[in-house]
C-alpha positions, 0 to 999 in steps of 0.5 A, a space after each residue: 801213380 805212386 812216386 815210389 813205384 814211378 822211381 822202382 820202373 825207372 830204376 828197372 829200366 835203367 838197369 835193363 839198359 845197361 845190362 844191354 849195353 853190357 851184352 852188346 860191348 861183351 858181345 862186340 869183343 867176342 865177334 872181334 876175338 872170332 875174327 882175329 883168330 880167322 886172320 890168325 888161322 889164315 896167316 898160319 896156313 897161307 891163305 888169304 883174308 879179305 874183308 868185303 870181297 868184290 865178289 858176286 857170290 851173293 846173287 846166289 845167296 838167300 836175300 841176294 844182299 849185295 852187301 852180304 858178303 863180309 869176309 872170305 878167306 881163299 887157299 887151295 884144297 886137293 890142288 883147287 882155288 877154293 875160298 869160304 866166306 860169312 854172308 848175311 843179310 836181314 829182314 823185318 817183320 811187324 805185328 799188330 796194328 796201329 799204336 800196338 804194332 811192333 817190329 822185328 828185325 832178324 840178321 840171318 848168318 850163312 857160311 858159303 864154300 866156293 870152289 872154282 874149276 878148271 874152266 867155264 860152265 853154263 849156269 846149273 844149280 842142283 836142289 834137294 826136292 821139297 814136297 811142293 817139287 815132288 807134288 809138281 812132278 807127280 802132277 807135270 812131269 819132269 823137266 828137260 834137265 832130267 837126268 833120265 835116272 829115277 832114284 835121282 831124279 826123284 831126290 833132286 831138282 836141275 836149275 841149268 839155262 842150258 838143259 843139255 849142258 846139265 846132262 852133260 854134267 852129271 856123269 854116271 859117279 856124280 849121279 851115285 855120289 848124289 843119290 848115295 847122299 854123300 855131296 851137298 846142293 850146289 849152283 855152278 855160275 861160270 868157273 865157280 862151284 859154290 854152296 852154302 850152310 847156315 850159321 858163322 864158322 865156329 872152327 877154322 880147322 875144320 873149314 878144309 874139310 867142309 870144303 872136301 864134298 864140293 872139292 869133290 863135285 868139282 873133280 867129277 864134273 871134270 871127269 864126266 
C-alpha cells in the first residue's frame, strides 16, 4: 500500500479519535451542568438530593439493575412524601459471526416518580394492555383481579398478589379517571406508589407536576 495513503488513514484515524474524546469531555461537562442545576433546584426548594439511594425502586424497573438507581431528589407534593429519581441500566447485542461480529452496548435512561402512602398495601401493578393481553383475553378470560367493569377491564391489566386486595382498591373514581385516560401505569409495593418514563429530566420545574397524577392515584386509592 501506497505510503501516502497508509499516512492519510492514519491521519483520518487520529482525528476521528480526538473528535471523540472531545465529544466525550464536552458531553461529561454538560451532564455535570445538569446535575448542579438539580441540586441547585432541590436547595431552592427544600427538597433532598441523594446520590445512590438505598433504595429498592429498581426491582420494579426494566432490567432490574440493582445498581440503576442514580440519584433521587425527595420533597412533598399536595402534602405526600414523593421523591423522583434517574434509572438506568445497559444491554449488549452482537451481530455477525466469527471475525465479523460486532458489539453494541445501549445505556437505557428512565425517570421514576414515587409517592408513598399513608400506610401499607399488598403488592398491585396496573398495566395498559398490549395486543399479546387483549388476544389472551379474547382467548382465556379474564383474570381474578378484574375489576368487573368492561371499559376498564379491557383497557387495563391488574398484577396484584392478592386478587381481592385489588378490587378493594379501585373504587369507583380511580376506575373512571383510568378509563378516562387521565392517571398513568403503576405498581404499589408496601406504602409505595411509584411509575416511570423513559428519558433524563430536562426541566426541574416541571417535576411537581409530573408527579401530580400518581399524587393523585395515592389520594383515590386512599379514599376507595
Amino acid at each position: 500500500m501506497d505510503s501516502s495513503v497508509v499516512l492519510g488513514m492514519g491521519g483520518c484515524l487520529g482525528a476521528f479519535l480526538v473528535l471523540a474524546i472531545v465529544a466525550a469531555v464536552l458531553g461529561h461537562r454538560k451532564e455535570r451542568r445538569r446535575v448542579e442545576a438539580l441540586q441547585y433546584w432541590a436547595v431552592r426548594n427544600r427538597w433532598q438530593y441523594q446520590p445512590r439511594p438505598d433504595v429498592d425502586w429498581w426491582q420494579r424497573m426494566p432490567g432490574r439493575n440493582k445498581r440503576g438507581v442514580e440519584f433521587a431528589l425527595s420533597g412533598t407534593v399536595g402534602g405526600r412524601a414523593v421523591a423522583v429519581a434517574e434509572y438506568t441500566y445497559t444491554t449488549t447485542s452482537t451481530t455477525g459471526v466469527g471475525d465479523s461480529a460486532s458489539t453494541t452496548t445501549s445505556t437505557h435512561h428512565y425517570v421514576l416518580y414515587v409517592v408513598r402512602l399513608r400506610r401499607s398495601w399488598p403488592s398491585i401493578a396496573v398495566q395498559y394492555r398490549g395486543a399479546m393481553s387483549r388476544f389472551g383475553r379474547a382467548l382465556f378470560g379474564d383474570r381474578a383481579t378484574a375489576i368487573g367493569y368492561e371499559p376498564f377491564d379491557s383497557a387495563y391489566r391488574i398484577s396484584a398478589d392478592q386478587p381481592e386486595a385489588a378490587r378493594a382498591v379501585f373504587g369507583r373514581e380511580l376506575v373512571a379517571e383510568h378509563v378516562a385516560g387521565r392517571l398513568p401505569e403503576w405498581s404499589l409495593y408496601g406504602d409505595q406508589l411509584l411509575t416511570y418514563e423513559t428519558g433524563r429530566i430536562a426541566d426541574p420545574d416541571a417535576i411537581p407536576g409530573r408527579l401530580g397524577s400518581l399524587v393523585r392515584v395515592a389520594d383515590l386509592i386512599e379514599s376507595a
